[in-house]
C-alpha atoms as an extended CHARMM CRD file, in Angstrom:
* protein
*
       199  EXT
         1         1  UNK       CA             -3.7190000000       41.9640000000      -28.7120000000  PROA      1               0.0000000000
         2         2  UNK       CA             -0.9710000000       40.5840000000      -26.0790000000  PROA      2               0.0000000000
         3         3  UNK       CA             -1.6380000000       38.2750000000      -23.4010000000  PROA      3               0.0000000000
         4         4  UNK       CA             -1.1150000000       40.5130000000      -20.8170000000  PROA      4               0.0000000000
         5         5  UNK       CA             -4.0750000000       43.0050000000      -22.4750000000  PROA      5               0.0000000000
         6         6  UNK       CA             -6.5350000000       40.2260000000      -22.5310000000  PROA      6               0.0000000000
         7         7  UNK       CA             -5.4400000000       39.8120000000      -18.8250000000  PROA      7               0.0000000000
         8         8  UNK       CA             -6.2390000000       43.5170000000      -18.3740000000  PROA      8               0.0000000000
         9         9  UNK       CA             -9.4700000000       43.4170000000      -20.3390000000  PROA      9               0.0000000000
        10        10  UNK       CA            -10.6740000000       40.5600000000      -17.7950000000  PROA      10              0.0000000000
        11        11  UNK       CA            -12.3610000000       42.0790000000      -14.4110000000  PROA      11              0.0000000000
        12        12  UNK       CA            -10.0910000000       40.6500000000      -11.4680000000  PROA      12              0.0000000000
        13        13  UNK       CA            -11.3350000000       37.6870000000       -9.5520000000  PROA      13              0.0000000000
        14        14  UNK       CA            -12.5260000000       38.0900000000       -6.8480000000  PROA      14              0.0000000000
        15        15  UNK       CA            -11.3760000000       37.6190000000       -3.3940000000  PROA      15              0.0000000000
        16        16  UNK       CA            -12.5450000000       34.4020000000       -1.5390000000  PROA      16              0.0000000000
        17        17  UNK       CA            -14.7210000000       35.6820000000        0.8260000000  PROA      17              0.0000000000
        18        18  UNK       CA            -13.8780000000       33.6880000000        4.2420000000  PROA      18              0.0000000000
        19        19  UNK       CA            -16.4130000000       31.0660000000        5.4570000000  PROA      19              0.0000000000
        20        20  UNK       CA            -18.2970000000       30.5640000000        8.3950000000  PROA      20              0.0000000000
        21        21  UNK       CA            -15.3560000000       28.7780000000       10.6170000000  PROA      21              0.0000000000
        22        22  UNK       CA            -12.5160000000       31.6170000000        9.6730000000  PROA      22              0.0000000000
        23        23  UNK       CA            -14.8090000000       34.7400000000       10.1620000000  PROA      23              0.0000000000
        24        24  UNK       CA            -15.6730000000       32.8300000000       14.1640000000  PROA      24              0.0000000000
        25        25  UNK       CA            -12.0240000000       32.2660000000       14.4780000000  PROA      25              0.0000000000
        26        26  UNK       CA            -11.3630000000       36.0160000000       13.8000000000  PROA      26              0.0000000000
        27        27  UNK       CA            -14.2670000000       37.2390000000       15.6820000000  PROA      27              0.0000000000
        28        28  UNK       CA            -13.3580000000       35.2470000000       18.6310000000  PROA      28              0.0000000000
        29        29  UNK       CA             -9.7310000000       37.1820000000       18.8270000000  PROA      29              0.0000000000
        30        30  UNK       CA            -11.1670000000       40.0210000000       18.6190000000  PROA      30              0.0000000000
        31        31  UNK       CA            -14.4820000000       39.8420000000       21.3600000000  PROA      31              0.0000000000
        32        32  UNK       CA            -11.7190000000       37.7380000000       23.5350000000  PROA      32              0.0000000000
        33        33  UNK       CA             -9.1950000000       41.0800000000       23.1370000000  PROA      33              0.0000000000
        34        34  UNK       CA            -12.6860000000       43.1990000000       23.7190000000  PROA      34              0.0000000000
        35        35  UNK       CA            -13.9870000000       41.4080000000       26.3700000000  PROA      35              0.0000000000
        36        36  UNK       CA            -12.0930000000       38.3370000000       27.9550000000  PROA      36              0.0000000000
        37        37  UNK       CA            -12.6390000000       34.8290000000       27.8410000000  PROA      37              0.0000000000
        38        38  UNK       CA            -14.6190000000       34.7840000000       30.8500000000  PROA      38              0.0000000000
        39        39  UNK       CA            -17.5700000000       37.7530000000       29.9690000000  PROA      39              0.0000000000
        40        40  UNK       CA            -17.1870000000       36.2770000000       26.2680000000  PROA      40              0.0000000000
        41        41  UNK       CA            -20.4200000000       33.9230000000       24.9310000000  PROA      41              0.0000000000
        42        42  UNK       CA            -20.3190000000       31.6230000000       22.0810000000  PROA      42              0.0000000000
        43        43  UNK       CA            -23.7510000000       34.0510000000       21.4490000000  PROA      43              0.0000000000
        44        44  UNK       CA            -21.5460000000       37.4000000000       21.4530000000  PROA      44              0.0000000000
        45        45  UNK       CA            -19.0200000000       36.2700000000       19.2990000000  PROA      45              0.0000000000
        46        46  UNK       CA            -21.6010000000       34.8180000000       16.6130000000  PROA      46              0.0000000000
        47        47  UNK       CA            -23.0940000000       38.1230000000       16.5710000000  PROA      47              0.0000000000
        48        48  UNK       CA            -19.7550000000       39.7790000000       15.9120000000  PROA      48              0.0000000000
        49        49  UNK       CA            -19.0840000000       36.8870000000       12.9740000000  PROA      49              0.0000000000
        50        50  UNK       CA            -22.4260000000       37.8140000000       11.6490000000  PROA      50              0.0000000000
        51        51  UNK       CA            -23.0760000000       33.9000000000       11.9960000000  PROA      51              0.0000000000
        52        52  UNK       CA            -26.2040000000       32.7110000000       13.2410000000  PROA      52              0.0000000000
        53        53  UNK       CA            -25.2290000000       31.4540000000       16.8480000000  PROA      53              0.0000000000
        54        54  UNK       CA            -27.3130000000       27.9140000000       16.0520000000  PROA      54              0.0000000000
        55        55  UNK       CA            -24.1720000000       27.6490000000       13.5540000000  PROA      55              0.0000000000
        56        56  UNK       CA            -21.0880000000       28.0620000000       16.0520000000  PROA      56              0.0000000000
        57        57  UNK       CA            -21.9510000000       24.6740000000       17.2830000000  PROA      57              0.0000000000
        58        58  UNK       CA            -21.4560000000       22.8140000000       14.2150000000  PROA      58              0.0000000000
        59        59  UNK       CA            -17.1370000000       24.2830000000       14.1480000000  PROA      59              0.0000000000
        60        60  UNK       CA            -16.9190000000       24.5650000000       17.9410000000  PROA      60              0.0000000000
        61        61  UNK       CA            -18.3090000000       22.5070000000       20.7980000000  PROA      61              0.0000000000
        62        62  UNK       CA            -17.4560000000       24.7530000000       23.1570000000  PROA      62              0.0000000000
        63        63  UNK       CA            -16.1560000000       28.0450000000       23.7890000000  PROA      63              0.0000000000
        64        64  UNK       CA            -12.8270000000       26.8410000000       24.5280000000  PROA      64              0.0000000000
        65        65  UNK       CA            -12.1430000000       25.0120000000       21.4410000000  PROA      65              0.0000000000
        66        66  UNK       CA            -12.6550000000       28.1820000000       20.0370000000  PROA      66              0.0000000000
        67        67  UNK       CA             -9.5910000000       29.7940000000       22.1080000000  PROA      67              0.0000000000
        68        68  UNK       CA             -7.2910000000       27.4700000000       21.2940000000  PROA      68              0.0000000000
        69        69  UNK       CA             -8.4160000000       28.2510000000       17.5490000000  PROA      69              0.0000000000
        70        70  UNK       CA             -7.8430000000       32.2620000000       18.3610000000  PROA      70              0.0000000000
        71        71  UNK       CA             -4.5270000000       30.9150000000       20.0250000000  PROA      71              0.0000000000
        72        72  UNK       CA             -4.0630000000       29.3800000000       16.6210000000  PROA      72              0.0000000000
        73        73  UNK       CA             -5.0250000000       32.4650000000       14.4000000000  PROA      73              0.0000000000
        74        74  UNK       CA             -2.4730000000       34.7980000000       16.5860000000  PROA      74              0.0000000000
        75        75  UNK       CA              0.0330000000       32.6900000000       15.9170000000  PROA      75              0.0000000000
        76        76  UNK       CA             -0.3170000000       32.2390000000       12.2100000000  PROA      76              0.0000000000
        77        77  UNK       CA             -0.6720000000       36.0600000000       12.3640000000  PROA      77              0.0000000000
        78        78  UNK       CA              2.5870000000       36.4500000000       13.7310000000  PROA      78              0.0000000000
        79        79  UNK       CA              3.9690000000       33.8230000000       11.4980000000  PROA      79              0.0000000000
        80        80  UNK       CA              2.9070000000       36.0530000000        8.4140000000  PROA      80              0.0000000000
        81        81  UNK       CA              3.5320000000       39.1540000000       10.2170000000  PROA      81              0.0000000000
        82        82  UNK       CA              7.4200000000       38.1500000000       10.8070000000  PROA      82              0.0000000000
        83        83  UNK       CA              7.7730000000       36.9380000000        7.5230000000  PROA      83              0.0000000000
        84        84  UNK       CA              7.4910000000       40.1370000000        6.2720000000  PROA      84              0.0000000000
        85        85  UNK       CA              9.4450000000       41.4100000000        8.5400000000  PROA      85              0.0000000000
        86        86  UNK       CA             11.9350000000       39.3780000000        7.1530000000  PROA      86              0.0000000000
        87        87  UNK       CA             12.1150000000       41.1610000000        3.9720000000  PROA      87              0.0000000000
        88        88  UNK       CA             13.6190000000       44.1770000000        5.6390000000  PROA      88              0.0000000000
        89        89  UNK       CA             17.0990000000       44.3120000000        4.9860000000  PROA      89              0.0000000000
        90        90  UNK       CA             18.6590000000       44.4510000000        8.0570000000  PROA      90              0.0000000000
        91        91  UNK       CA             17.7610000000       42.6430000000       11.7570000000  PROA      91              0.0000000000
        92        92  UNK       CA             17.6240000000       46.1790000000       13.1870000000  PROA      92              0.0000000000
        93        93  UNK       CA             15.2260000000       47.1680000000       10.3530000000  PROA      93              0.0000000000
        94        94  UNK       CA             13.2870000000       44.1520000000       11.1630000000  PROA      94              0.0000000000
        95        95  UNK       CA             12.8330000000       44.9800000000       15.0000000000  PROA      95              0.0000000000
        96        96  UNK       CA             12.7550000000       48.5180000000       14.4730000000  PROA      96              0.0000000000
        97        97  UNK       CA              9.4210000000       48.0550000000       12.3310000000  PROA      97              0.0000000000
        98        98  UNK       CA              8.0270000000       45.5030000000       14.9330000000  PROA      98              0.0000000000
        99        99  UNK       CA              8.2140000000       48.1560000000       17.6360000000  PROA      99              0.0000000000
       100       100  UNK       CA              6.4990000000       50.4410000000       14.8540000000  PROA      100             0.0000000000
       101       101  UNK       CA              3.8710000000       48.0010000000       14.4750000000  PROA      101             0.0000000000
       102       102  UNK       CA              3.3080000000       48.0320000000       18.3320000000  PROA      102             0.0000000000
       103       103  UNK       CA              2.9020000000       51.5170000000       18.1000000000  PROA      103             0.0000000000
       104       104  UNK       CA              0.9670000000       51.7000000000       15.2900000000  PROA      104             0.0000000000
       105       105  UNK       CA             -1.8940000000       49.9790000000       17.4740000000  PROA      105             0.0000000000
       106       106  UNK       CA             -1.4230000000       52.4150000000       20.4830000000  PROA      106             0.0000000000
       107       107  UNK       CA             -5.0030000000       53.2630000000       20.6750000000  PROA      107             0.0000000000
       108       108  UNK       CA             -6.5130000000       49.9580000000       20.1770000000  PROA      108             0.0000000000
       109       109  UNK       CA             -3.8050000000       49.1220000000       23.5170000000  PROA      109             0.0000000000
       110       110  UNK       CA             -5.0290000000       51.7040000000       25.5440000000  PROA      110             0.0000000000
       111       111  UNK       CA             -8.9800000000       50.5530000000       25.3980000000  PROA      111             0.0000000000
       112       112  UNK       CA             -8.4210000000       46.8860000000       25.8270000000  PROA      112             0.0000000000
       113       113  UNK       CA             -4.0950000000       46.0780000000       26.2120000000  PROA      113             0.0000000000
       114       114  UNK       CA             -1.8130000000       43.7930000000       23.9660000000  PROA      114             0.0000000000
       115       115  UNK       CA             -4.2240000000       41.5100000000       22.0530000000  PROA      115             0.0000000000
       116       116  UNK       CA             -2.6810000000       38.3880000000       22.7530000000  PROA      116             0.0000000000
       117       117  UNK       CA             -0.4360000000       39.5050000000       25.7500000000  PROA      117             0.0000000000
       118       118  UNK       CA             -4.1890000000       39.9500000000       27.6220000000  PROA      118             0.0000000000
       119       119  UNK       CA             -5.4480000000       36.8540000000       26.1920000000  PROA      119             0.0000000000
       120       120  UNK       CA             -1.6080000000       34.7760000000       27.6480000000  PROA      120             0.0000000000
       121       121  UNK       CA             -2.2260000000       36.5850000000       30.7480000000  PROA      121             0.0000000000
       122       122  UNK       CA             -6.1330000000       35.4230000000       31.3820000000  PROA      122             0.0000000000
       123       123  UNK       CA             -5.1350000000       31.8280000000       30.3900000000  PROA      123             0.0000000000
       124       124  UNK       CA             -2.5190000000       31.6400000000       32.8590000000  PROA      124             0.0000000000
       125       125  UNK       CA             -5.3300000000       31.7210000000       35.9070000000  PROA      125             0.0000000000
       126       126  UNK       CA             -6.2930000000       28.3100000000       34.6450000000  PROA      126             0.0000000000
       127       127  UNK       CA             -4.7200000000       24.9310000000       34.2950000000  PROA      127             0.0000000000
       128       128  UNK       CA             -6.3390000000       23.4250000000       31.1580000000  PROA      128             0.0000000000
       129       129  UNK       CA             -3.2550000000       23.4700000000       28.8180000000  PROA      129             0.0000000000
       130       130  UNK       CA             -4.7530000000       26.3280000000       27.2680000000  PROA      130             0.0000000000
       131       131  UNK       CA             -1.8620000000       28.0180000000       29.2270000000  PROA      131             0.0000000000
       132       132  UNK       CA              0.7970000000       26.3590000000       27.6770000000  PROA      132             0.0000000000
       133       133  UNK       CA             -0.6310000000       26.8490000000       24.0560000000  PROA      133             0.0000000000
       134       134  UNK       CA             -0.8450000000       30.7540000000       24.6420000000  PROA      134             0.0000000000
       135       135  UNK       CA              2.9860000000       30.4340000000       25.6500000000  PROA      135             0.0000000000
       136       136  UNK       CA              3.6100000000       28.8550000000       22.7950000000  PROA      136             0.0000000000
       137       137  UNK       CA              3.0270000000       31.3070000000       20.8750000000  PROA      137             0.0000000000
       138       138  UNK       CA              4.9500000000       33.8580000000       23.1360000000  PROA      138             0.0000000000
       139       139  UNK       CA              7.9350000000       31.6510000000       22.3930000000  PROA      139             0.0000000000
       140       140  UNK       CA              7.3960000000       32.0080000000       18.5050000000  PROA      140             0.0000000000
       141       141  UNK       CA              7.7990000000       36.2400000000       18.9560000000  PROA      141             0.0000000000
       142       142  UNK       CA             10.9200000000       35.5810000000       21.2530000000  PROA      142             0.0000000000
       143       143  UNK       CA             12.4140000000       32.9270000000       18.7800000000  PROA      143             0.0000000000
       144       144  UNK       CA             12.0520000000       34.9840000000       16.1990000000  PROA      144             0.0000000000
       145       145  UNK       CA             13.4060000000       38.1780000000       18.1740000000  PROA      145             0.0000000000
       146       146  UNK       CA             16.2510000000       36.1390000000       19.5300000000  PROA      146             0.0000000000
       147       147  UNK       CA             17.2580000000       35.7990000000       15.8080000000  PROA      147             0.0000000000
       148       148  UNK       CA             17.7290000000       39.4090000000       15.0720000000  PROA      148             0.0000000000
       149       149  UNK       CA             19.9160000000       39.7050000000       18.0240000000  PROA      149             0.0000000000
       150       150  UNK       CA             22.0230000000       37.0790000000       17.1470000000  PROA      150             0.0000000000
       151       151  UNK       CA             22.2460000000       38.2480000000       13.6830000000  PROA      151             0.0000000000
       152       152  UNK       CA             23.2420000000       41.3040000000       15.3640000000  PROA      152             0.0000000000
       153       153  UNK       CA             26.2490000000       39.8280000000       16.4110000000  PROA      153             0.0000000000
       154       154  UNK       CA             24.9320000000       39.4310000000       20.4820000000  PROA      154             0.0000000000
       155       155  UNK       CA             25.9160000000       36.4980000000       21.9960000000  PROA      155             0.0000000000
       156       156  UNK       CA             23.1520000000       37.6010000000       24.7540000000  PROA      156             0.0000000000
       157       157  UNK       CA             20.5790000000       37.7040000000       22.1180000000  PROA      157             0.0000000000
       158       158  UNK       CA             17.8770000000       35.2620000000       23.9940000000  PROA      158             0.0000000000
       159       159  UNK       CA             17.8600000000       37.6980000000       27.2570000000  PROA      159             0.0000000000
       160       160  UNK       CA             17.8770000000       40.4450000000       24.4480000000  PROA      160             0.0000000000
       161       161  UNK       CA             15.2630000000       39.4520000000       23.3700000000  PROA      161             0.0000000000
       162       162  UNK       CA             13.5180000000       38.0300000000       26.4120000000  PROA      162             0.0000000000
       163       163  UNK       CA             14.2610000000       42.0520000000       27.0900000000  PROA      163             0.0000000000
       164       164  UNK       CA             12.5670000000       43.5680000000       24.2700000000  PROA      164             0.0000000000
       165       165  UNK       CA              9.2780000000       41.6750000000       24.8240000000  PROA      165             0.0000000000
       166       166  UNK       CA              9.4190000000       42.0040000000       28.5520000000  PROA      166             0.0000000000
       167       167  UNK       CA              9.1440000000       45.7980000000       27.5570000000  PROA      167             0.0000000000
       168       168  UNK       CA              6.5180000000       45.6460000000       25.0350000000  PROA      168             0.0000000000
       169       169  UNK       CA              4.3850000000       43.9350000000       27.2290000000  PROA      169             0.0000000000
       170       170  UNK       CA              4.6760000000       46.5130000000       30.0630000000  PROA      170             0.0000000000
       171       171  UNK       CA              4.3450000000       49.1930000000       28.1320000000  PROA      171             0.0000000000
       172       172  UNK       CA              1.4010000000       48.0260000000       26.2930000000  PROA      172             0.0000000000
       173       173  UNK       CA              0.2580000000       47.2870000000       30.1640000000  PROA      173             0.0000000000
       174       174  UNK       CA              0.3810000000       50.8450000000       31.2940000000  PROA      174             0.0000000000
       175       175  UNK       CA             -0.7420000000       52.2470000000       28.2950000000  PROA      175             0.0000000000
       176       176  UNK       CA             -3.9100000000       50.1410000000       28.6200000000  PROA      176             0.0000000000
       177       177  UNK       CA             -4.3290000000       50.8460000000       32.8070000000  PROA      177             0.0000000000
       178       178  UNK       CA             -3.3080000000       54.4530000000       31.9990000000  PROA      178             0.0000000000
       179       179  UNK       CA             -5.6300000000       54.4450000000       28.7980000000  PROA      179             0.0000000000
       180       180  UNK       CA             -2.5940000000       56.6450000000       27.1730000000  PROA      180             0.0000000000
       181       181  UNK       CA             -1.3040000000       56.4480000000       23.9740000000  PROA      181             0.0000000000
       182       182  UNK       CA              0.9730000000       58.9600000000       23.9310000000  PROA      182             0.0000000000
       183       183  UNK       CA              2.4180000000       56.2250000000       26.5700000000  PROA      183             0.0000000000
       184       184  UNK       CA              3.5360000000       54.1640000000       23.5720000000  PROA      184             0.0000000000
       185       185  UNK       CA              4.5380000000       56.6130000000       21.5850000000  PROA      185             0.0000000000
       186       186  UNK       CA              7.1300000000       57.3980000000       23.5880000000  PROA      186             0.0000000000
       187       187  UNK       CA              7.9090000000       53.9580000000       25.0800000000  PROA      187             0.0000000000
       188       188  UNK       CA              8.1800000000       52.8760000000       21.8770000000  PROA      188             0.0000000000
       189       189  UNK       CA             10.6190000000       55.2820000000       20.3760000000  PROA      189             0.0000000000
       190       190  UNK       CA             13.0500000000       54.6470000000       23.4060000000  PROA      190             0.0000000000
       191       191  UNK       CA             12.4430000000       50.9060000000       22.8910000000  PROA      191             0.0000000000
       192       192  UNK       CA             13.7340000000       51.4720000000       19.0400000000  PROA      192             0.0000000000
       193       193  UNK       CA             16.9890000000       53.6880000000       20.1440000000  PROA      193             0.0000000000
       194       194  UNK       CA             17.7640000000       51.1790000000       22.8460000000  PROA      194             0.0000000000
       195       195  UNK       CA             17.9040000000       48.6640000000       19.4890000000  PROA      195             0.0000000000
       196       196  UNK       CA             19.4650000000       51.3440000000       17.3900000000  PROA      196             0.0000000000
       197       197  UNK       CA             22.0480000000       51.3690000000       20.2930000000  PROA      197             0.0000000000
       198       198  UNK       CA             22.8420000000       47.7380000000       19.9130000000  PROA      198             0.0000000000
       199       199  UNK       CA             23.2540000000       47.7640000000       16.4600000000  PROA      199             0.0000000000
């Protein structure tokens, strides 16, 4: 028998299931993208983590400590998300499927908007630092779009960029007030022959 039948004959481990602090951090993304900080309790999002709410206090004091970990989880998101992006072969293949991506969520951004452009946009009305954390993030999507411009060969590739986003984030805007997908759908196939266009 060869080493890789024994493998074979093994059952697969199993995935680690994630713990009590990484299924709040996920659950508070998603009730913030749902909801908004504001109408959000520490109570709802325990319910939606399937964590006894008694619990949420021993991770997070308070329900802001638990944004700026959902600030943290979108960004590691995008982080992995880009990286395989990266894999494409081309920059144009690269922003072509993040526009795709965009797309792909069209429904989930006409019930409640961008995920984390609504979440940037609520933390901006206050001046706890939170602010500057959500743009933070921003910055990491138009770094990293900047770069397939420039590999592009634009020497413009920041406002290209700045350009690209800008449009995402209104059409993912309308497509939410308008509660149409169809909106990004099409928005987003113009978006991806304007880049086809540059290329």
């Amino acid at each position: 028998m060869t080493d890789s039948q024994v493998q074979a004959d093994r059952p697969a481990p199993r995935a680690k299931a994630p713990g009590k602090r990484e299924r709040l951090i996920t659950a508070a993304a998603q009730v913030f993208h749902e909801q908004g900080v504001e109408k959000t309790t520490l109570g709802d999002i325990a319910r939606a983590a399937d964590v006894p709410v008694g619990n949420v206090y021993y991770y997070f004091k308070t329900k802001d400590q638990l944004v700026e970990a959902a600030i943290g989880a979108h960004a590691q998101q995008l982080q992995d998300l880009t990286a395989l992006l990266d894999q494409l072969p081309t920059p144009q293949d690269r922003l072509k499927a993040l526009v795709g991506g965009w797309v792909g969520q069209r429904d989930l951004a006409a019930r409640f908007g961008c995920p984390f452009g609504t979440l940037a946009s609520e933390l901006d009305k206050r001046d706890d630092g939170l602010d500057q954390a959500a743009a933070t993030v921003m910055r990491l999507l138009i770094d990293w779009t900047e770069r397939q411009f420039r590999a592009m060969g634009h020497d413009d590739a920041r406002d290209l960029a700045v350009t690209m986003i800008s449009a995402y984030q209104g059409m993912s805007l309308l497509t939410n007030t308008l509660r149409d997908p169809d909106l990004m759908t099409t928005q987003g196939a113009r978006l991806q022959g304007w880049i086809d266009s540059l290329a």
